[in-house]
LOKE-862549 format. One record per residue: residue in three letters; x, y, z of N, C-alpha, C in turn. Coordinates in steps of 0.05 Angstrom, whole numbers. Example, Ala and Ser with C-alpha at 12.3 -4.5 7.8 and 13.67 -1.06 7.14 Angstrom:
% LOKE-862549
type=ALA | nx=264 | ny=-114 | nz=156 | cax=246 | cay=-90 | caz=156 | cx=264 | cy=-66 | cz=156
type=SER | nx=257 | ny=-45 | nz=142 | cax=273 | cay=-21 | caz=143 | cx=258 | cy=1 | cz=157
END
This chain:
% LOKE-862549
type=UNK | nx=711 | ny=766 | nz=516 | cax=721 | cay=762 | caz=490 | cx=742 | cy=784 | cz=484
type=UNK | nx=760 | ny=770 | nz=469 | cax=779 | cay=796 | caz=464 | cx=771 | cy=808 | cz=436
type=UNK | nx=783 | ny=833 | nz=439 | cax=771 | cay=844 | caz=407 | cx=804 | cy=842 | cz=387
type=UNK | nx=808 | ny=826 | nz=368 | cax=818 | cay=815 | caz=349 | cx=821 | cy=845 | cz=326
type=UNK | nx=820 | ny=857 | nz=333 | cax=821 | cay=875 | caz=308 | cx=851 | cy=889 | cz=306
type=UNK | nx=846 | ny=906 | nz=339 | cax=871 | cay=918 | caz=341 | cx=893 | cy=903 | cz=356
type=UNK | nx=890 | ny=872 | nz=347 | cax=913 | cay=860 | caz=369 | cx=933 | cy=856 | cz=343
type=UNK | nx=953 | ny=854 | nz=347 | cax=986 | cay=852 | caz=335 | cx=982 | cy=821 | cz=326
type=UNK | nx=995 | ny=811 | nz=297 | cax=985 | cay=790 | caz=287 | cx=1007 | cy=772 | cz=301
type=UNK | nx=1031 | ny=776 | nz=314 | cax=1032 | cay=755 | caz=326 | cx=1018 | cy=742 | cz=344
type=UNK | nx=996 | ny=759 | nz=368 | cax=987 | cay=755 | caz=377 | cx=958 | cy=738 | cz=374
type=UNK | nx=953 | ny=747 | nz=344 | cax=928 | cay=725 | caz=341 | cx=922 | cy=704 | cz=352
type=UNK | nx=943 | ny=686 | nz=347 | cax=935 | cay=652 | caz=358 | cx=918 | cy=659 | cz=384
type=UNK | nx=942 | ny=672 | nz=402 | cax=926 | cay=667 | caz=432 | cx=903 | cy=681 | cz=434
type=UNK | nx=894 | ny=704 | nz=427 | cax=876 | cay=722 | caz=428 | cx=856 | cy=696 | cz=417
type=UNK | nx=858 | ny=686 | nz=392 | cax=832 | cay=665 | caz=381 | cx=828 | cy=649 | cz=414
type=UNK | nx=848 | ny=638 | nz=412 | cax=853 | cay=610 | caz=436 | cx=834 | cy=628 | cz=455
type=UNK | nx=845 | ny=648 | nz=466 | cax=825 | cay=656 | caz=494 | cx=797 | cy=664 | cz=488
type=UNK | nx=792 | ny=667 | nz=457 | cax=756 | cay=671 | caz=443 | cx=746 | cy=646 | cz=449
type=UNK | nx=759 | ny=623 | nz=431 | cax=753 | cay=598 | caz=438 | cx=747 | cy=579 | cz=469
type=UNK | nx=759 | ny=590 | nz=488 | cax=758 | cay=583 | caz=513 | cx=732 | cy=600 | cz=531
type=UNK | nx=738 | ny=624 | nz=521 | cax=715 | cay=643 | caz=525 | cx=686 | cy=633 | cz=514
type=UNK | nx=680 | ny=617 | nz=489 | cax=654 | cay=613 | caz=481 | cx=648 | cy=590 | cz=497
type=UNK | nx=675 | ny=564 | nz=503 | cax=660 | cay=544 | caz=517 | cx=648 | cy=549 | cz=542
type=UNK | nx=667 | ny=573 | nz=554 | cax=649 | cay=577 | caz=582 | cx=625 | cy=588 | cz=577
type=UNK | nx=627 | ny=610 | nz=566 | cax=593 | cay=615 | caz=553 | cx=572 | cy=601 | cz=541
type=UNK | nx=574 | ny=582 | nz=535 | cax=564 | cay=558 | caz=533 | cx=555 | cy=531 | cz=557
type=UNK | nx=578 | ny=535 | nz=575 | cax=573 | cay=516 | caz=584 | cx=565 | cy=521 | cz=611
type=UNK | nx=576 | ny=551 | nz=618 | cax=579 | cay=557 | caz=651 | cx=601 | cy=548 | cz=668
type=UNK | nx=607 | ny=567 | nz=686 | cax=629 | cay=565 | caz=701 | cx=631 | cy=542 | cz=709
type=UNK | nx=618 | ny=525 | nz=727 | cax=631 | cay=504 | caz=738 | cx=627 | cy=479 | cz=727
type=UNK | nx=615 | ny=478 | nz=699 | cax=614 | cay=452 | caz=682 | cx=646 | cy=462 | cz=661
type=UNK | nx=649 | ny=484 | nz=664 | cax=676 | cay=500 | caz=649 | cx=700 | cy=488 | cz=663
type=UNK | nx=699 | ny=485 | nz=687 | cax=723 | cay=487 | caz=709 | cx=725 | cy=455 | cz=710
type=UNK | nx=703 | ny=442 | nz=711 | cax=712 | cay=410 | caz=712 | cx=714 | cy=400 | cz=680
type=UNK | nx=706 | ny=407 | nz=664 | cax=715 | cay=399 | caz=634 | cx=748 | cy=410 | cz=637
type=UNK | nx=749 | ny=432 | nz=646 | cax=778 | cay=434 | caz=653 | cx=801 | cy=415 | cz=664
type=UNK | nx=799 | ny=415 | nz=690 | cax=805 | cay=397 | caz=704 | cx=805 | cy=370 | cz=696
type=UNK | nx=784 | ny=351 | nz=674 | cax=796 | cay=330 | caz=662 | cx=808 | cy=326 | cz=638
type=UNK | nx=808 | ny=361 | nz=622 | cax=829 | cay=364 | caz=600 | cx=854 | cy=358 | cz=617
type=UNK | nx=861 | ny=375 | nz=632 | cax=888 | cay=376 | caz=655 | cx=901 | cy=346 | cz=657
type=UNK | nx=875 | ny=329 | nz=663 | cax=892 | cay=300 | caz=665 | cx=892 | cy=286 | cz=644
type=UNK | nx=877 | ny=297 | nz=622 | cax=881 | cay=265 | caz=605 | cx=906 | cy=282 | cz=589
type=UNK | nx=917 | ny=315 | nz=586 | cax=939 | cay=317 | caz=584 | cx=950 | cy=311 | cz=586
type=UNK | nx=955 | ny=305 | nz=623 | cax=984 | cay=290 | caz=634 | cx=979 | cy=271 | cz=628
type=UNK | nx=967 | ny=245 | nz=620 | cax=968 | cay=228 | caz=621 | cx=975 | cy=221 | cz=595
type=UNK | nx=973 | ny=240 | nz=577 | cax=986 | cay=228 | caz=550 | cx=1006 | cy=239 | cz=548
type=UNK | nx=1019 | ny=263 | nz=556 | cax=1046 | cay=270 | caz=557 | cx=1062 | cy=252 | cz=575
type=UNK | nx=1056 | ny=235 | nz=584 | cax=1074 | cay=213 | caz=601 | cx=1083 | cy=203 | cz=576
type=UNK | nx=1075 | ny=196 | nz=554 | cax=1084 | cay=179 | caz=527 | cx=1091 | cy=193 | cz=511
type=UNK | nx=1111 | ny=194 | nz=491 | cax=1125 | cay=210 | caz=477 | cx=1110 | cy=217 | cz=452
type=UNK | nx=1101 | ny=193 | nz=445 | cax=1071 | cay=208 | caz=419 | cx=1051 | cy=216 | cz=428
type=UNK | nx=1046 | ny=217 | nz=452 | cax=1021 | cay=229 | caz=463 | cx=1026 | cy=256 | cz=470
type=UNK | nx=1043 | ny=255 | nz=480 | cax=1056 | cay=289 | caz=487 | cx=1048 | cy=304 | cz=460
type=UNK | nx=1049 | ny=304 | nz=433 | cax=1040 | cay=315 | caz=414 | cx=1005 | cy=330 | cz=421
type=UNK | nx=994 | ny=308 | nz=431 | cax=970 | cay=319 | caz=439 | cx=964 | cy=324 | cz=470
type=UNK | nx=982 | ny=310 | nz=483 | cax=979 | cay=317 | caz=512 | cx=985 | cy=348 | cz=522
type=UNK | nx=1001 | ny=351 | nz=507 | cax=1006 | cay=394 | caz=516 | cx=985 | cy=411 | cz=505
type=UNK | nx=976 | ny=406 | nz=489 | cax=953 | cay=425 | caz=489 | cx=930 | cy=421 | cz=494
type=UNK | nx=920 | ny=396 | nz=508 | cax=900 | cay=395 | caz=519 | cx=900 | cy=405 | cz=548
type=UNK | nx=939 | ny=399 | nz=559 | cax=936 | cay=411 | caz=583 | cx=927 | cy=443 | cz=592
type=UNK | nx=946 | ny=456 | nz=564 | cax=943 | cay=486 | caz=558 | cx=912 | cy=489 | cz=563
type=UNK | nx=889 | ny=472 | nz=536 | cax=866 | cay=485 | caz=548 | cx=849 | cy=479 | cz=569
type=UNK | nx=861 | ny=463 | nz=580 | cax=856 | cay=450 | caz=610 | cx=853 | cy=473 | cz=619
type=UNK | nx=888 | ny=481 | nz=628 | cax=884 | cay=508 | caz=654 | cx=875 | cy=525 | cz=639
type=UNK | nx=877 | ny=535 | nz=616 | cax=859 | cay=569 | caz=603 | cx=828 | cy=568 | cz=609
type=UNK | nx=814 | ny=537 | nz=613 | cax=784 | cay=526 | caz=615 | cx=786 | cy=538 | cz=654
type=UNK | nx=810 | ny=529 | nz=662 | cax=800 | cay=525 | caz=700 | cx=806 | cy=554 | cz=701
type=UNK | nx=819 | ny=567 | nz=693 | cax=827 | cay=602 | caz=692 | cx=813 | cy=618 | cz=686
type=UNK | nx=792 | ny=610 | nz=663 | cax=771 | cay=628 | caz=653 | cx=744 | cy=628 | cz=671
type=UNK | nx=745 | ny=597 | nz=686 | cax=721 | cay=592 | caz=691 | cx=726 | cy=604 | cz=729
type=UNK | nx=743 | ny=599 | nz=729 | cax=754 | cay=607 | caz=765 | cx=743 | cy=638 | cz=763
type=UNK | nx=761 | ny=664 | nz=745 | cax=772 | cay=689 | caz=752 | cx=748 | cy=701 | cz=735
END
């Protein structure tokens, strides 16, 4: 977890984002983390193939790999 106190407020969003990614693995465990990952990853791509989907398809991809990144390293 990151500690949110002394981070720079631009930096918030991501610091939350990587708390948030951080509790599902703690929750869920590494390798139920890494394949919830891995099918964020595709149903990303698969809605960023469509131009209204892409609205939601990039940041599912985003927490796709932050899910296979956290859960890998």
């Amino acid at each position: 977890m990151v500690e949110t106190k002394n981070t720079p407020w631009p930096l918030l969003p991501f610091a939350w984002l990587w708390n948030f990614v951080a509790a599902i693995l703690k929750l869920t465990g590494r390798l139920v983390a890494v394949l919830l990952g891995l099918l964020l990853l595709i149903a990303g791509a698969i809605l960023t193939v469509t131009v209204v989907g892409a609205i939601l398809g990039i940041p599912l991809l985003v927490l796709g790999f932050l899910l296979v990144m956290r859960g890998l390293f």
